[in-house]
C-alpha positions in Angstrom: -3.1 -1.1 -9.8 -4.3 -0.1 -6.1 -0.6 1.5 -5.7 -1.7 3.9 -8.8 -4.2 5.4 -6.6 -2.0 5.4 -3.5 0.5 8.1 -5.5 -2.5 10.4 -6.9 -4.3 10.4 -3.1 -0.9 10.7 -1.4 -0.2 14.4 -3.7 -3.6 15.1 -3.3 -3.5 15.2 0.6 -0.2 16.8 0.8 -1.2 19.4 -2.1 -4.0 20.8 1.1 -1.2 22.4 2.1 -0.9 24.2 -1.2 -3.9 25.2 -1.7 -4.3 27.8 1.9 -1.5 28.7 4.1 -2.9 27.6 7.1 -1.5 24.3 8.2 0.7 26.3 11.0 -3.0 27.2 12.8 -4.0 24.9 15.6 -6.3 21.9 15.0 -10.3 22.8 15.5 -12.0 21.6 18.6 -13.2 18.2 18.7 -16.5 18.6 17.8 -17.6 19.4 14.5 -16.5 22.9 13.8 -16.2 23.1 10.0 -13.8 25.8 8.1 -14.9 27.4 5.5 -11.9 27.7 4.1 -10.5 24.5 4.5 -13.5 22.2 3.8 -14.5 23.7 0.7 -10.6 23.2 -0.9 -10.7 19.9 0.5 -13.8 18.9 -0.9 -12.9 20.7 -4.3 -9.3 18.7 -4.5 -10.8 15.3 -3.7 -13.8 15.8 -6.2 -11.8 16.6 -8.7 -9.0 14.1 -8.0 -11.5 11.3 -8.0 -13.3 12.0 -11.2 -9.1 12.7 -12.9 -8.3 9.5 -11.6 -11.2 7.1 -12.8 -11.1 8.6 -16.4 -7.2 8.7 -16.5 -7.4 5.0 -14.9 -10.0 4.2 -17.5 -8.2 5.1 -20.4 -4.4 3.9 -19.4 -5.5 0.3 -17.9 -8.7 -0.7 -19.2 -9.2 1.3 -22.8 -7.0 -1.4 -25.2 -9.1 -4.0 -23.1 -13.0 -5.3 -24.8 -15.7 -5.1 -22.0 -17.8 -7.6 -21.0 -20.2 -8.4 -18.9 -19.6 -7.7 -14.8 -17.9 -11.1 -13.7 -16.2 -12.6 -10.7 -12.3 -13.4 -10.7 -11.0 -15.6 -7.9 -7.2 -14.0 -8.3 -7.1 -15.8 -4.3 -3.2 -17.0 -4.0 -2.1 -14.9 -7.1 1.6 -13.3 -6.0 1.1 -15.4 -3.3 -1.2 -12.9 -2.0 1.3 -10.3 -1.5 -1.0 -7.8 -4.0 -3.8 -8.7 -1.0 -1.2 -7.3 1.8 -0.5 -4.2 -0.9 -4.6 -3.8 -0.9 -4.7 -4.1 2.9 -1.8 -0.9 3.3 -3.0 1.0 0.6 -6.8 0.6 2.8 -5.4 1.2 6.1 -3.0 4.5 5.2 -5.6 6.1 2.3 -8.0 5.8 5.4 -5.6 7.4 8.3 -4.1 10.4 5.9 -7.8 11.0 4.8 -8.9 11.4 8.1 -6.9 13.5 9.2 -7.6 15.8 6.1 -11.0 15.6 7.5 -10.3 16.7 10.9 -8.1 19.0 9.7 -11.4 21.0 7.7 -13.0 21.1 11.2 -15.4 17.6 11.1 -15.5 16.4 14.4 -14.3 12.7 15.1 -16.8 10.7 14.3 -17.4 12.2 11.0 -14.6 12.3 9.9 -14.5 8.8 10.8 -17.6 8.1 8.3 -16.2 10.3 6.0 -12.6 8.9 5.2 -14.1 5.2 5.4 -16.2 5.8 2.9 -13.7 7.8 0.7 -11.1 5.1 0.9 -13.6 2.5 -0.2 -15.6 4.5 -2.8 -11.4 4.8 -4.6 -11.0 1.6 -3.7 -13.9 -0.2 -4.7 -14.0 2.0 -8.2 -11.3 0.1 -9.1 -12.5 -3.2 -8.2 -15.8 -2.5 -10.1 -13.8 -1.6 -13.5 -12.2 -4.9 -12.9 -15.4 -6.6 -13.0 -16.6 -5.0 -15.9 -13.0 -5.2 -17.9 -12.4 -8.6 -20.2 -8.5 -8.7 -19.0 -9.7 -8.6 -15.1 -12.5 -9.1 -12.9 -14.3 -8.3 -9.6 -12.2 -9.8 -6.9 -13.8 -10.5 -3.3 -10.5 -11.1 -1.8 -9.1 -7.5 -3.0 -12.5 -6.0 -1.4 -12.0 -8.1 1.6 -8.5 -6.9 1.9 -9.8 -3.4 1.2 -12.4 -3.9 4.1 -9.9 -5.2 6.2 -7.2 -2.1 6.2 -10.4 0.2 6.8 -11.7 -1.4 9.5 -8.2 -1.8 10.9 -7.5 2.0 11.0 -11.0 3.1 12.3 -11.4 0.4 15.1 -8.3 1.4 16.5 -9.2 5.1 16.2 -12.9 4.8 17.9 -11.1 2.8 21.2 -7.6 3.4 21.3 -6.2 7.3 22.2 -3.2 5.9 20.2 -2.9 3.2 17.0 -1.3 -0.2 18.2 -1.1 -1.2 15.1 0.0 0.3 11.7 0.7 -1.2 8.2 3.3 0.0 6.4 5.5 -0.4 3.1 9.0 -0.6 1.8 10.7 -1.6 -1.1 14.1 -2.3 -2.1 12.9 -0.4 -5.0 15.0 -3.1 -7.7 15.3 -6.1 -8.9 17.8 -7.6 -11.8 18.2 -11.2 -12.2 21.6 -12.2 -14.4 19.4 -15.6 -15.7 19.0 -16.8 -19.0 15.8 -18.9 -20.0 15.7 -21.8 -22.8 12.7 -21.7 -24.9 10.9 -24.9 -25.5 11.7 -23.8 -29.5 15.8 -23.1 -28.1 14.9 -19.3 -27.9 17.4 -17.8 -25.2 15.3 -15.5 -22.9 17.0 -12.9 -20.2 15.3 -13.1 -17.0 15.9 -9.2 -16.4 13.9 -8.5 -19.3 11.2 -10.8 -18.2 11.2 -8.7 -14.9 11.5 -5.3 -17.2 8.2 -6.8 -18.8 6.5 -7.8 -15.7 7.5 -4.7 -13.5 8.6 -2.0 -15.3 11.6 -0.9 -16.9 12.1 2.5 -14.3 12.6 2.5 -10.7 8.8 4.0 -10.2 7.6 1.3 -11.9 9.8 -1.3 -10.1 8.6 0.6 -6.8 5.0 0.1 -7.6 5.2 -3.2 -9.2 7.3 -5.4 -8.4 6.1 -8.0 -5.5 9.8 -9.8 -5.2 11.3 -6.5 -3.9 8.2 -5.0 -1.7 7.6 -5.6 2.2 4.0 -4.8 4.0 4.7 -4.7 7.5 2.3 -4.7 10.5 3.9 -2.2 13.1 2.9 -3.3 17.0 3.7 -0.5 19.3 3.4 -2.3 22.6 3.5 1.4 24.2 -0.3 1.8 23.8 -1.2 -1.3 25.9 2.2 -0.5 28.2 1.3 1.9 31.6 2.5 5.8 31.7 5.3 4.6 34.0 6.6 2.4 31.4 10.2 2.3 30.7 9.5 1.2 26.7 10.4 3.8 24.8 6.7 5.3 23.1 8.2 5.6 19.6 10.0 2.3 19.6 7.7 0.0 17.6 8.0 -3.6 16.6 7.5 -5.1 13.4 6.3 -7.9 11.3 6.6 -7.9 7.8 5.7 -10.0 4.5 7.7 -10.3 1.3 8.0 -12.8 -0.9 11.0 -14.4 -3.9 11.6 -15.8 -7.2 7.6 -14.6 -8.5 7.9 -14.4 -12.6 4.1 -15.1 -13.1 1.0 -14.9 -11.0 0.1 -18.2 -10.1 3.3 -20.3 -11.7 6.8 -19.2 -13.3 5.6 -20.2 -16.8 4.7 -17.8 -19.6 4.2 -17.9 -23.1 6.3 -15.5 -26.2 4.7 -15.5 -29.4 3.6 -19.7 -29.1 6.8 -20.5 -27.6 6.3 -22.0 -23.7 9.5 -21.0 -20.9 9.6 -22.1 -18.1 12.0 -21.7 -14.6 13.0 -24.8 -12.3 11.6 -24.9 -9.5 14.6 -26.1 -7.9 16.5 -23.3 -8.9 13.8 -20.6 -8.3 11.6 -21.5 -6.0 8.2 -19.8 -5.0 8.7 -18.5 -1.4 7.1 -16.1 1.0 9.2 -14.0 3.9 8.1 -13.3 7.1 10.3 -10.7 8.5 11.0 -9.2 12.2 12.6 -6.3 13.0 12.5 -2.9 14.9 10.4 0.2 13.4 9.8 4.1 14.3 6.9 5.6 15.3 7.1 8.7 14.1 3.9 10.3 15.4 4.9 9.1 18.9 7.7 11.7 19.0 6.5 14.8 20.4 7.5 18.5 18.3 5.3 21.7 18.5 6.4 22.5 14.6 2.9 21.7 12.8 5.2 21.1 9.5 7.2 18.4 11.4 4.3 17.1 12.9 2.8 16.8 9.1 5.8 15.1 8.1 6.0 12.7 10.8 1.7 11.6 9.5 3.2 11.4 6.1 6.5 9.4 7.1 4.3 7.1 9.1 3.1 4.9 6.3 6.6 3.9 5.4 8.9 1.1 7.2 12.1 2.9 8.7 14.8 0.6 6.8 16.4 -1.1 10.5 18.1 -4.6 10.8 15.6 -7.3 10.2 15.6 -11.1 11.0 13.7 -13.4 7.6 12.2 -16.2 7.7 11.2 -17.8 4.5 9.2 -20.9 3.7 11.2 -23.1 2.0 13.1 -23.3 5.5 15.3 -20.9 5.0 16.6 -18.4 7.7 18.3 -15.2 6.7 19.6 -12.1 8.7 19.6 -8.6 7.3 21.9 -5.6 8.9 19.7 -3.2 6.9 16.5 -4.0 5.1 14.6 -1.5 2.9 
């Protein structure tokens, strides 16, 4: 559900530009220096976007589900934790894009620091707390942690480094359709595509947001920041780790139950697996252009993976080489 929030924020940050035509004037000072008329838009949008977002969350997700009392669920493992690495990017970019709205309205770097923490938390965390409160969920201390984690990741590196070493990032192959049919332990034939359509959605959006066998997280190293000014490294060439994982029809196990009637997938034929990945990336706010559009762009293309070649490593021993990996 985090990725929910990651589309809403993402339109709301992009729609500043909207909502005053001055993106093209320089960046304020950087002390605090607030505009007027950028701060009170900004504040206005993210208000508003945050109290549209818990009631339309509220009513879409958790609405056909009784309350109960706040509780704990340990979800640790679930999707074999790839929804922790999807917590961790959606922390870590939410963060980075809100802080530079912040410093865009004039706040000087350390508030704007405080500010975009906190904002990416307080999102964050409301959904973790309707979780806790919601029969079909609960409150889960390893989302938080994750949540925690991308945060801290982004603001460390912005109080001590002039330039991120590190960035997380997504990408998705966008679809998945599995030509499988499933027995029944009553003889009931069952399509695997359709148990896919049920899990992840039936529309590429859906697939994009959902589906954990066909999305990468990646942790972007770009060993320019720790490199010396005479370097030969190129300063957008990046390196990057990734994390995907295969053959998930269920959180925990590929069993599920239809109207009383138990299926089931082999093991052996679709094994649970996890992917470490390692291929080249693009930072894109390491390339130099005067345009403030482009330069806007390149923030907004920054939280995405640049498909490139790739080199996968999954766990059940398996090596695989990709020429282009989305």
């Amino acid at each position: 559900m985090a990725h929910t929030l990651n589309v809403l924020l993402l339109s709301c940050l992009l729609s500043l530009g909207k909502l005053h035509a001055v993106w093209s004037s320089p960046p304020p000072p950087s002390i605090d220096s607030v505009i007027p008329k950028r701060f009170i838009p900004a504040v206005s949008l993210i208000a508003t976007g945050y109290a549209g977002f818990s009631y339309g969350l509220y009513q879409t997700w958790y609405a056909p589900y009784r309350t109960s009392r706040f509780h704990i669920y340990n979800d640790w493992l679930e999707w074999r934790n790839m929804d922790k690495a999807g917590h961790l990017y959606s922390a870590f970019f939410q963060t980075a894009l809100l802080y530079e709205g912040a410093r865009w309205t004039g706040l000087g770097k350390t508030k704007s620091l405080v500010a975009s923490s906190g904002l990416s938390l307080l999102f964050l965390s409301t959904i973790e707390v309707m979780d806790g409160y919601s029969s079909g969920w609960g409150f889960s201390f390893p989302d938080m942690g994750a949540n925690l984690l991308g945060t801290a990741l982004f603001a460390s590196q912005a109080i001590w480094l002039k330039h991120p070493l590190l960035r997380v990032k997504w990408s998705s192959v966008g679809w998945t359709r599995t030509n499988y049919t499933v027995v029944g332990s009553k003889g009931t034939r069952y399509s695997l595509s359709e148990r896919e359509e049920n899990l992840f959605g039936a529309s590429l959006p859906e697939q994009l947001l959902k589906n954990y066998n066909a999305t990468h997280v990646w942790l972007s190293i770009n060993p320019s920041t720790l490199l010396s000014k005479n370097s030969r490294w190129p300063k957008w060439l990046s390196i990057a780790v990734g994390l995907g994982a295969g053959n998930l029809y269920g959180g925990y196990k590929n069993e599920w139950t239809i109207d009383g009637e138990q299926f089931e997938l082999s093991s052996h034929s679709f094994p649970r697996y996890s992917s470490i990945y390692l291929s080249p990336d693009l930072d894109w706010t390491a390339i130099h252009v005067r345009n403030i559009w482009l330069k806007r762009l390149f923030m907004v293309l920054n939280i995405f993976k640049l498909p490139a070649p790739a080199l996968e490593y999954r766990t059940t021993g398996d090596i695989k080489w990709h020429w282009l990996l989305y």
